[in-house]
N, C-alpha and C positions, 0 to 999 in steps of 0.2 A: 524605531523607524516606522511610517506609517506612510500610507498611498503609494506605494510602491506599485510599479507596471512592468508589466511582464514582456516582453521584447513583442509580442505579438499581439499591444494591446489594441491598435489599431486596424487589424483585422479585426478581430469582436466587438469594437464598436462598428463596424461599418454592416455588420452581421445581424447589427442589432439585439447583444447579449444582453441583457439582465448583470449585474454587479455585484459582489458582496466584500465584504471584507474577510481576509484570511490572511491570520497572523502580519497585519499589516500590510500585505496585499490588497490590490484591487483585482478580483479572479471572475471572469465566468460562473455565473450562477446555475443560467440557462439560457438556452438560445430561442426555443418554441416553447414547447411546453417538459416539465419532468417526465410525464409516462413517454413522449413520443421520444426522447431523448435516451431512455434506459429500454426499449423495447427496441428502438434501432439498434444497439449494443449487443442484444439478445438475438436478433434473426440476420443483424448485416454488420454493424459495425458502426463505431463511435467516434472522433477526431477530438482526442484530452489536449489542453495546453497544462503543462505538471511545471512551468517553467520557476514556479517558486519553490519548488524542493530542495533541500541543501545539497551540495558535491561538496566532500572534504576527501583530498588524497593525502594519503599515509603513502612516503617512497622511500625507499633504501634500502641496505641490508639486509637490518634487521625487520623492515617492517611489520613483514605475518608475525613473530615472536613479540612485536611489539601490541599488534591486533588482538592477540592469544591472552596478554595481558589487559587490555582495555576492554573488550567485548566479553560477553557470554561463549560465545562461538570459539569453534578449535578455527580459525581461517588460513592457519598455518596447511591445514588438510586440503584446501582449496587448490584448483590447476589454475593456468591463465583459461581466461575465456570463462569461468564458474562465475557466479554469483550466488551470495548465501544468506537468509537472512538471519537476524541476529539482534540484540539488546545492547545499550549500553545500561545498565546496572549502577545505582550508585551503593553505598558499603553495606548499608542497612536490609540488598536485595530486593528495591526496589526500580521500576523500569525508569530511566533516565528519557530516554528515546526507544523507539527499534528502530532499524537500518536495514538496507540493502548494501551488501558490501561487494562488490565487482574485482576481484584478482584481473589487471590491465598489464600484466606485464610481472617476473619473477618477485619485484620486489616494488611492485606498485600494484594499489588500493584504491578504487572509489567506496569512499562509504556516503550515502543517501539517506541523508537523515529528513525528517519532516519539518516543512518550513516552520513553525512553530519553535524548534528546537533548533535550530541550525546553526545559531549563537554558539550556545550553553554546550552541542555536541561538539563543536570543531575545539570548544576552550577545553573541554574533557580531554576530548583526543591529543591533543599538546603538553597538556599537565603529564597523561598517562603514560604518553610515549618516550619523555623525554630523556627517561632513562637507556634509551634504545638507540642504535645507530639510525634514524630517519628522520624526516622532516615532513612536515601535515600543512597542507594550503588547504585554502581556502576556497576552490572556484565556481562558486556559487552562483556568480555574475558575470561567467566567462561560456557558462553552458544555458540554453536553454534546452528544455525538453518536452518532447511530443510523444502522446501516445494516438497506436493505432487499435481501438479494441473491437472483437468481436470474431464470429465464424468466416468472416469471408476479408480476416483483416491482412494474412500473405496473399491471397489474391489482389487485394488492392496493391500494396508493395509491390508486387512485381510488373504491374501497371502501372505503374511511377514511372515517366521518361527519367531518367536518370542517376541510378541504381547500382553500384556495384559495389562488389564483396569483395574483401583481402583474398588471392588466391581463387580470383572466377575469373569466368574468360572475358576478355577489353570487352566485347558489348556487353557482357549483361545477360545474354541468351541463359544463363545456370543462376539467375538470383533465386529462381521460384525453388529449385533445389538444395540450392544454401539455406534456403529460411527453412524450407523443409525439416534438414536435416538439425535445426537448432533446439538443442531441447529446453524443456522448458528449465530457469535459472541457469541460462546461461546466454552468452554476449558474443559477438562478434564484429569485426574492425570492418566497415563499410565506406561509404565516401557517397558523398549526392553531390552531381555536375562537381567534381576534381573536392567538395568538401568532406571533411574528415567525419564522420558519423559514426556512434558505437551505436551498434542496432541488441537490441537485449530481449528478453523473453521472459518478463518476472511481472505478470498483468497484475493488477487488483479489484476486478469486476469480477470472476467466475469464469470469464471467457477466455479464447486463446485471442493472443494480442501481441505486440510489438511495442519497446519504447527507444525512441532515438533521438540520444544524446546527441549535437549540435551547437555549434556559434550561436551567439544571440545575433549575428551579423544576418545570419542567412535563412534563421529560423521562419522568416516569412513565406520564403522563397520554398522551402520546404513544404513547410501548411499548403500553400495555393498546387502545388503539383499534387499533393494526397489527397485535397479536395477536388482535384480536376479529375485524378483517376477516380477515386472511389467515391464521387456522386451516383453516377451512374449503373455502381453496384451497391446503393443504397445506406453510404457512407454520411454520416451527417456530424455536425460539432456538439460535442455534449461539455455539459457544465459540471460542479461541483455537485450541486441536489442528486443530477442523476447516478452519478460515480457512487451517494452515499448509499442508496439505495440498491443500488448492483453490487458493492462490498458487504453490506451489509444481507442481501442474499446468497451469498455466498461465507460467508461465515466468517467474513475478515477482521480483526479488532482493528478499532480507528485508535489512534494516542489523542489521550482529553476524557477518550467514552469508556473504551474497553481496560484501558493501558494507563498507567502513570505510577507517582512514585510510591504511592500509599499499596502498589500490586506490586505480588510477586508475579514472576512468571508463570509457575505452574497451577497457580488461581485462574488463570487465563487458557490455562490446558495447553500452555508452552513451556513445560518443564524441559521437553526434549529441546528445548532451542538451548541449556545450558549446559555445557561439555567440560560435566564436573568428572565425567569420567576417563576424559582421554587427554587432559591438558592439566597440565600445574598452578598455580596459583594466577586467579583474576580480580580482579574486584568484585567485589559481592560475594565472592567464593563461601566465604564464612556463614553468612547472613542465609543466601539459600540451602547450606549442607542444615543447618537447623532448621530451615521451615518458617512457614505461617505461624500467626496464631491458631493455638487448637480450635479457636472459633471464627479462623477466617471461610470469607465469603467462595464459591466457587462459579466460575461463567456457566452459564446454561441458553439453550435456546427459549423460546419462549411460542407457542403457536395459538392462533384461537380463533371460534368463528366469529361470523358480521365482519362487520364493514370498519370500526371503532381502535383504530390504531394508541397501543402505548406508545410514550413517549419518555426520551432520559427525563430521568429524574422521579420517572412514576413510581411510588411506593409498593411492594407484592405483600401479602398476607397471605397469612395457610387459608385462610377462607372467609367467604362473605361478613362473617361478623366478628373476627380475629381483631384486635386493636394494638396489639403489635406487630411491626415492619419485621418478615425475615427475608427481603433479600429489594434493590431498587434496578430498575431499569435503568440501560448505560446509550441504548440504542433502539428503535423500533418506526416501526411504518408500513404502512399496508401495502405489502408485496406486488407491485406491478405484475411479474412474474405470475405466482402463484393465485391472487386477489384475495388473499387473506391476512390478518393481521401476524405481523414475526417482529421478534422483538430479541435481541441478549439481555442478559441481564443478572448480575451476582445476586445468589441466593444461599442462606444456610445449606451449610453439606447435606442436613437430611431433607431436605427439599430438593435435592440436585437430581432424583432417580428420572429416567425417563418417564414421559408417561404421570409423572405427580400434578396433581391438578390445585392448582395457588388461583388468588384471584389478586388482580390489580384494580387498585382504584383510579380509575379517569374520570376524570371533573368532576367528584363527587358520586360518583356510580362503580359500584364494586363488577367488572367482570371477568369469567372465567378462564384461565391461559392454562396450556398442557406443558411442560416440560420437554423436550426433544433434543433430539444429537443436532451437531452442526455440520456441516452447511443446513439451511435449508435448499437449496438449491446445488445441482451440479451441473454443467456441462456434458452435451452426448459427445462421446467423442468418435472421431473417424471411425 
């Protein structure tokens, strides 16, 4: 399927976004420009449309027992109101998707998988579970979704005329302390003017943020009151450029760059995401108890001076006149944030140490990158 619009596409053309295609979408690129967009994110705040990311629920019984078996993740361990993130795996222990899976209830499931995948995850989910007493929808096209990101992004929320929490008082006067109190990966049942809203807390910029699930009915109606409050506190619409750039400072793997089926997880320094040791048989279970190959690749960061950003796909060398590849860039761009070049990118394990200085070739010119931990970037926090 292809040109697909996103319930709120009519706002961003009237905004005058910029457009790209994503996974057959028609998405927000950018509204102004990328640094003014990923910098608003960083000192005030950002307004995401995410409305093409897949919802598949898993409900019934058995469902967590059936999740336990489908995923990486123990999500049987999960409460209502948690959210966890997680893989789906296919046998060989390789990354299908990652997800965010939302416990909505004892025996119901949101897993949010990446539009790209949204197909291929909910037909897994089906296959997987059917052994299990639950049943998996699809409602993809039933939710749309907004995010609010940055430092001053419950302040905006609670300047939202029409706001309230499960279990706050009728006006609204305790939203700013429900959101307060929500930690981070986890969810709570809200309502905007009498609509149903899960309000969640699982950013992927770096920053503290909000994402609230909604009707594609009213998703408008929502946008123009967050815009209405939080202009004024320096709230603006960002696109996909600037999202990749703020993940990408923060040390997030995108699925296509960091993630896919040829990776295991703990190539990606997500071994902990798989709970080979508190849960019984999953898929992939086999595949990751044995490992990589002994000469698979390992993520790393990547840092270096000027101005001369890598890019996926750029080849790394141990050094200027090296002529074989040990390791290729997956991600990279010159840090708004910081104003230097950052890059991820899988490298031979003995290149992985901090601190090891590789060079990359960009456009024919070999230069010098350092090896570093990830994030490059963190958030101050209160």
């Amino acid at each position: 399927m292809t040109d697909r619009h996103s319930p709120l596409n009519r706002i961003h053309v009237a905004a005058g976004a910029s457009f790209t295609d994503f996974a057959g979408w028609q998405m927000p690129v950018r509204y102004s420009s990328d640094l003014a967009e990923h910098h608003a994110v960083r000192t005030a705040a950002g307004i995401f449309d995410l409305s093409h990311m897949g919802e598949i629920f898993v409900v019934g019984p058995e469902a967590s027992d059936a999740l336990d078996y489908a995923l990486a993740g123990k999500l049987s361990a999960t409460t209502v109101g948690q959210a966890k993130y997680s893989m789906l795996l296919d046998r060989s222990g390789g990354i299908i998707d990652d997800v965010v899976v939302y416990r909505t209830g004892d025996d119901r499931f949101m897993v949010v998988a990446n539009a790209s995948n949204r197909e291929v995850v909910a037909a897994e989910l089906l296959e997987r579970t059917s052994p299990f007493e639950c049943e998996v929808f699809d409602e993809s096209d039933e939710l749309a979704l907004i995010a609010v990101q940055g430092p001053r992004s419950r302040e905006i929320l609670v300047a939202t005329d029409g706001f309230a929490i499960e279990g706050s008082h009728p006006d609204g006067r305790d939203v700013g302390e429900k959101l307060g109190e929500l930690k981070y990966y986890r969810a709570l049942s809200g309502s905007f003017r009498t609509q149903p809203v899960l309000i969640a807390r699982t950013g992927y910029t770096g920053e503290d943020g909000f994402e609230l699930y909604v009707s594609p009915d009213h998703a408008e109606e929502l946008w123009n009151a967050l815009t209405e409050a939080g202009t004024p506190l320096g709230l603006v619409p960002a696109g996909l450029a600037s999202r990749d750039t703020l993940r990408l400072e923060a040390g997030m793997p995108l699925y296509g760059h960091e993630l896919g089926t040829e990776t295991f997880p703990v190539q990606a320094g997500l071994g902990r995401v798989v709970a080979t040791a508190t849960k019984g048989d999953f898929v992939g279970r086999e595949a990751v108890e044995a490992g990589p190959a002994p000469d698979a690749r390992t993520l790393v960061g990547l840092v270096a001076d000027g101005k001369r950003a890598a890019r996926a796909d750029y080849e790394i060398f141990a050094s200027d006149d090296s002529t074989d590849a040990i390791g290729v860039v997956t991600s990279g761009a010159l840090s708004p944030t910081l104003g230097i070049p950052i890059a991820m990118a899988y490298v031979d394990a003995s290149f992985a140490t901090p601190d090891t200085v590789v060079s990359i070739d960009i456009r024919g010119k070999r230069l010098s990158y350092r090896v570093t931990s990830l994030p490059f970037y963190r958030a101050k926090k209160d």
